[in-house]
C-alpha atoms as one frame of an Amber mdcrd trajectory, in Angstrom:
protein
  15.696  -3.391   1.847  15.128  -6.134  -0.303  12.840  -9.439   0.444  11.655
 -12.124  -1.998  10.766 -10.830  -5.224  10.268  -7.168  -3.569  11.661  -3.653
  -2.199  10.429  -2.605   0.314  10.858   0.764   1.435  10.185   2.136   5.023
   9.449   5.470   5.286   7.912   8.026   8.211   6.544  10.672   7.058   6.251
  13.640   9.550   3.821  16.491   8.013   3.047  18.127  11.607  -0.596  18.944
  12.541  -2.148  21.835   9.845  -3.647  24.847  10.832  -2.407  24.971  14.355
  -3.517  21.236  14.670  -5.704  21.892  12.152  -7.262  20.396   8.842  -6.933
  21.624   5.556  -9.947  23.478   5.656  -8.411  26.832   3.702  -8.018  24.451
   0.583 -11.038  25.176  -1.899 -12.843  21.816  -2.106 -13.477  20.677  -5.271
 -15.671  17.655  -4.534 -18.818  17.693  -2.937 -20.822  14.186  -2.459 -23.995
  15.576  -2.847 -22.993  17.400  -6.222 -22.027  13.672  -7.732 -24.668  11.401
  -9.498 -25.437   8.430  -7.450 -26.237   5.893  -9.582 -27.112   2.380  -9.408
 -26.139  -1.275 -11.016 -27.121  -4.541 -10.456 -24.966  -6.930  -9.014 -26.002
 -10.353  -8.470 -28.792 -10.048  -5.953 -28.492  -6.294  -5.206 -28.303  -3.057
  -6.792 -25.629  -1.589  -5.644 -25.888   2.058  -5.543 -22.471   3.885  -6.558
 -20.231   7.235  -7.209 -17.510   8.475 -10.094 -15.162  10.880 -10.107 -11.979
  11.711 -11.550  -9.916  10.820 -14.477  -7.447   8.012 -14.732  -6.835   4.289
 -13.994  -9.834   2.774 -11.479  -9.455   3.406  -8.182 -12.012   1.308  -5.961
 -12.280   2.590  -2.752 -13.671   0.296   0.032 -15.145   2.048   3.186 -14.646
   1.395   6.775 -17.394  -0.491   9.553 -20.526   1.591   9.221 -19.622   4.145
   6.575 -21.101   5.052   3.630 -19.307   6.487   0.157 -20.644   9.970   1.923
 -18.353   9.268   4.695 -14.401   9.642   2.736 -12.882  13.270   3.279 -13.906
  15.538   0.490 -10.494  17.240   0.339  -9.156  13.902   0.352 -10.758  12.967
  -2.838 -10.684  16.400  -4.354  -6.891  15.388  -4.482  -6.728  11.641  -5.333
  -9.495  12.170  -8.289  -6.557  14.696 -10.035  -4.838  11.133 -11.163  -7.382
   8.713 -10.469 -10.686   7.812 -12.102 -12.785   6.988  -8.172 -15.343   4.505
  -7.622 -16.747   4.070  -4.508 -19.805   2.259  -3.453 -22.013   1.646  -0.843
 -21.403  -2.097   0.378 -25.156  -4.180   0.480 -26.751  -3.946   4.029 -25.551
  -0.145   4.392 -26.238   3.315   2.799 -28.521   3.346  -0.517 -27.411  -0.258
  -1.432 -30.237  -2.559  -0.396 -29.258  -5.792   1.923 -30.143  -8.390  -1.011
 -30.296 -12.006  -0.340 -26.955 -13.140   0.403 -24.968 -13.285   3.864 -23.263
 -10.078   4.774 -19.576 -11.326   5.355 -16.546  -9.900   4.028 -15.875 -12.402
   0.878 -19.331 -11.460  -0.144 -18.118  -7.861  -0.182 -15.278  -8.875  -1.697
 -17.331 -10.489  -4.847 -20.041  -7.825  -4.521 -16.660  -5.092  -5.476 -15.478
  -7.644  -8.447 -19.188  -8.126  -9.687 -19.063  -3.996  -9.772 -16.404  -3.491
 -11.793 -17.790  -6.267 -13.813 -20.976  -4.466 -14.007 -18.694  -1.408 -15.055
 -16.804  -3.048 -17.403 -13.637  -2.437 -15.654 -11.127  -5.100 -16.033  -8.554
  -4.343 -13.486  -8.191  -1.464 -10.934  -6.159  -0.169  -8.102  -8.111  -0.810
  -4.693  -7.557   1.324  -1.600  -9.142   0.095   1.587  -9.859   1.842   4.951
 -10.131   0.058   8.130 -12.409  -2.843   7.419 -12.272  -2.001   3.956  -8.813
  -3.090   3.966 -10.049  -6.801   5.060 -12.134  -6.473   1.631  -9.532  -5.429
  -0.040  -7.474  -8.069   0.999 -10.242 -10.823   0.370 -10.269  -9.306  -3.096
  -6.486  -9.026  -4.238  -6.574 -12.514  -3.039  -9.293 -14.127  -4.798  -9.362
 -12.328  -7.585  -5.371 -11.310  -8.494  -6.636 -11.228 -12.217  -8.211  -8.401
 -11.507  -6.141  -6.454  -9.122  -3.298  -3.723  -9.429  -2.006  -2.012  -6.660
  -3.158  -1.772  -3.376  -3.053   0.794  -0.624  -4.318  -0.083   2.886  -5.049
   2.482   5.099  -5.620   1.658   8.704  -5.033  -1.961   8.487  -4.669  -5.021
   9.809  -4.838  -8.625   8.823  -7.457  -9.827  11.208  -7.390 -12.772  13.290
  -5.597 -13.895  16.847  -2.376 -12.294  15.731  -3.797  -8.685  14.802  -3.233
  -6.181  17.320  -6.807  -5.604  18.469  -8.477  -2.663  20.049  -9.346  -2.140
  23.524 -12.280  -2.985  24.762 -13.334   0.478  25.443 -12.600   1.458  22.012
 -14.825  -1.460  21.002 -17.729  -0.695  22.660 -17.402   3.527  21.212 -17.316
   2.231  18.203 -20.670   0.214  18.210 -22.869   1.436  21.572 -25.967   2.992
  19.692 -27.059   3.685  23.229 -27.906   7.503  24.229 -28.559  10.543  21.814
 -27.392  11.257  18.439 -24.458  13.356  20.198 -23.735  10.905  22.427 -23.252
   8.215  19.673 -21.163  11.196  17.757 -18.866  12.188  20.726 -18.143   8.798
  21.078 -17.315   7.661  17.785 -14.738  11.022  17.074 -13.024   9.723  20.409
 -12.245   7.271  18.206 -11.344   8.477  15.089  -9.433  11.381  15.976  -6.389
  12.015  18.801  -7.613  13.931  21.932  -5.877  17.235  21.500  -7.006  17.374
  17.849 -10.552  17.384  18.388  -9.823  20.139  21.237  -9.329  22.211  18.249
 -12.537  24.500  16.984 -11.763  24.870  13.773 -11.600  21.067  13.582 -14.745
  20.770  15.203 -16.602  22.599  12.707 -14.613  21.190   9.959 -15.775  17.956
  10.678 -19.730  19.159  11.693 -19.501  20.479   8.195 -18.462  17.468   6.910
 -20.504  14.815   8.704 -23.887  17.489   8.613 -23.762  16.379   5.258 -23.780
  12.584   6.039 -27.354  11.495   5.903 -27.841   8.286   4.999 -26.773   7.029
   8.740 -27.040   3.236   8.727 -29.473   1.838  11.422 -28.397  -0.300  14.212
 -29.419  -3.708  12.582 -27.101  -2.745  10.059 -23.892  -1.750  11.805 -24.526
  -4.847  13.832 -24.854  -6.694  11.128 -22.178  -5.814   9.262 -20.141  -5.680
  13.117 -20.393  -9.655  12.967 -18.971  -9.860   9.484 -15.934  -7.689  10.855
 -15.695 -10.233  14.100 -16.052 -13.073  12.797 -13.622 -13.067   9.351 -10.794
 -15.552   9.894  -8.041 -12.774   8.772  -5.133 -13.242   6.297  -2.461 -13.914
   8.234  -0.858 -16.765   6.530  -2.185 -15.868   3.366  -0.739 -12.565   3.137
   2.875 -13.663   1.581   0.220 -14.788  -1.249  -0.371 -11.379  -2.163   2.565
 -10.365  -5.175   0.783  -6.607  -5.997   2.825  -3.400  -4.586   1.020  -2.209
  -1.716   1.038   0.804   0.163   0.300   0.621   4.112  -0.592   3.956   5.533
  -2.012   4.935   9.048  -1.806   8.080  11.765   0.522   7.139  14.059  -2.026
   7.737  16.514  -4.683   5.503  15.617  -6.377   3.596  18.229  -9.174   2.434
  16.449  -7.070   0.494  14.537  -3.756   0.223  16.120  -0.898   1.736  14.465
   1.044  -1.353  15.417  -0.301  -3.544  12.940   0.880  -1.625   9.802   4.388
  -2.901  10.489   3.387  -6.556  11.190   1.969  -6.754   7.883   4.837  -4.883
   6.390   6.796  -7.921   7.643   3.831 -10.359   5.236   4.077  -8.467   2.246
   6.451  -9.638  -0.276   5.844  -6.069  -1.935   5.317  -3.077   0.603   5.695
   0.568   1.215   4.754   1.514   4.478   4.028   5.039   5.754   2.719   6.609
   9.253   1.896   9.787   9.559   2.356  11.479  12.951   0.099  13.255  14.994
  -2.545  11.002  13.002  -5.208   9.021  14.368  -7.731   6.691  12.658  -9.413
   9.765  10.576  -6.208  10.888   9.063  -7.464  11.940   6.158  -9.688  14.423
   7.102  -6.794  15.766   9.462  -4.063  15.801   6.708  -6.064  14.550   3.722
  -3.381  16.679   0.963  -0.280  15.320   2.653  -1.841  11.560   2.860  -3.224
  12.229  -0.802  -0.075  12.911  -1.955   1.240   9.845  -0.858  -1.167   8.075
  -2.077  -0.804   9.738  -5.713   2.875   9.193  -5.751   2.803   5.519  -5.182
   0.214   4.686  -7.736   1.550   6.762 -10.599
């Protein structure tokens, strides 16, 4: 259907649950985090430390609360590096990227990912945006259009009063430090990931396979931190219509982290939007379904 100066096209996509409810563990993976050069640039105040890989136009991807560029799905980015040249980063405050000087909001992370590509002399890029990286990559398509191509926001919503927010329980999983390092795990995939899924085993291991490899675990100052920057940014609501870049919304149908139900209200902002949801998937999608999602993905930036 048409609006403004836009198509938009609505579009479910129904892939089923892999390998019996599974992930696509089967798939050789081709990218391995700790195989990639992490390298640093300064921007600003900070060094931030960052990751390539992948051949194409630039792709900046912008992690979720608490994450670090160890964090995204291998197979996932095994599959969106085939088209895309990837740079993720480590946001200041969190992973190998030291806190520097400045606040820790999200308009800082916003000019902290322009400054980057600066540093990389990249002049415009696609930006793809995961939870509250989508709030940065709002912040940045909107103060810095110039510089911005498409957009794909995975998990998203546009902040604010009028967001459909979590519960409260899901709230407190998400930043409770409390108990062991299990206890802080358990509660944190009761998050990301629909009930039944996790009852799987080979999804358990896939993902203790994954996240045994995450080790630069941010510390509770930091999450909390970086918590307050999520809470307390105003949102885009009435800015949104200012955004004029095709953007892709995509989120598991399941998600309760983020609630599914704010990919269509922003569908309904966005003068230019595609918007997919993939059943059966919660916030984690893409390490449930991470070739079906990164097909998607490819498709709509090509």
């Amino acid at each position: 259907m048409r609006r403004h100066d836009g198509i938009k096209v609505l579009a479910i996509f129904t892939v089923g649950i892999l390998l019996a409810s599974g992930c696509g563990t089967n798939k050789p993976e081709t990218y391995r985090p700790e195989k990639v050069p992490t390298r640093q640039v300064k921007v600003g105040d900070v060094n931030i430390s960052y990751r390539e890989c992948g051949k194409g136009y630039p792709l900046i991807m912008l992690m979720g609360l608490s994450g670090t560029m160890d964090v995204w799905d291998p197979n996932f980015i095994s599959e969106v590096s085939k088209n895309n040249r990837i740079i993720m980063f480590d946001y200041r405050g969190i992973g190998k990227t030291a806190s520097g000087s400045k606040p820790i909001t999200i308009k800082q992370y916003a000019d902290d990912t322009s400054g980057l590509m600066d540093a990389l002399k990249i002049t415009r890029a696609n930006v793809l945006g995961w939870s509250m990286g989508t709030y940065v990559a709002q912040e940045f398509a909107l103060a810095y259009p110039e510089k911005t191509n498409k957009i794909v926001l995975y998990a998203a919503d546009f902040g604010g009063e009028k967001a459909v927010m979590p519960t409260q329980e899901v709230i407190d999983a998400m930043t409770d430090q409390s108990g062991s390092p299990q206890d802080r795990e358990r509660r944190s995939m009761g998050t990301l990931f629909p009930a039944e899924w996790l009852e799987n085993p080979r999804n358990q291991e896939y993902l203790k396979e994954v996240f045994g490899k995450y080790t630069d675990t941010p510390t509770g100052e930091a999450i909390e931190k970086q918590f307050e920057a999520w809470r307390s940014w105003q949102g885009t609501f009435d800015r949104l219509p200012q955004v004029k870049n095709m953007t892709m919304l995509i989120a598991g149908a399941s998600d309760i982290n983020t609630p599914w139900q704010n990919t269509p209200l922003m569908f309904e902002r966005l003068t230019k939007a595609w918007m997919t949801l993939i059943k059966g998937g919660g916030h984690g999608v893409m390490f449930q379904q991470p070739t079906e999602m990164a097909n998607v993905i490819n498709g709509f930036l090509e």
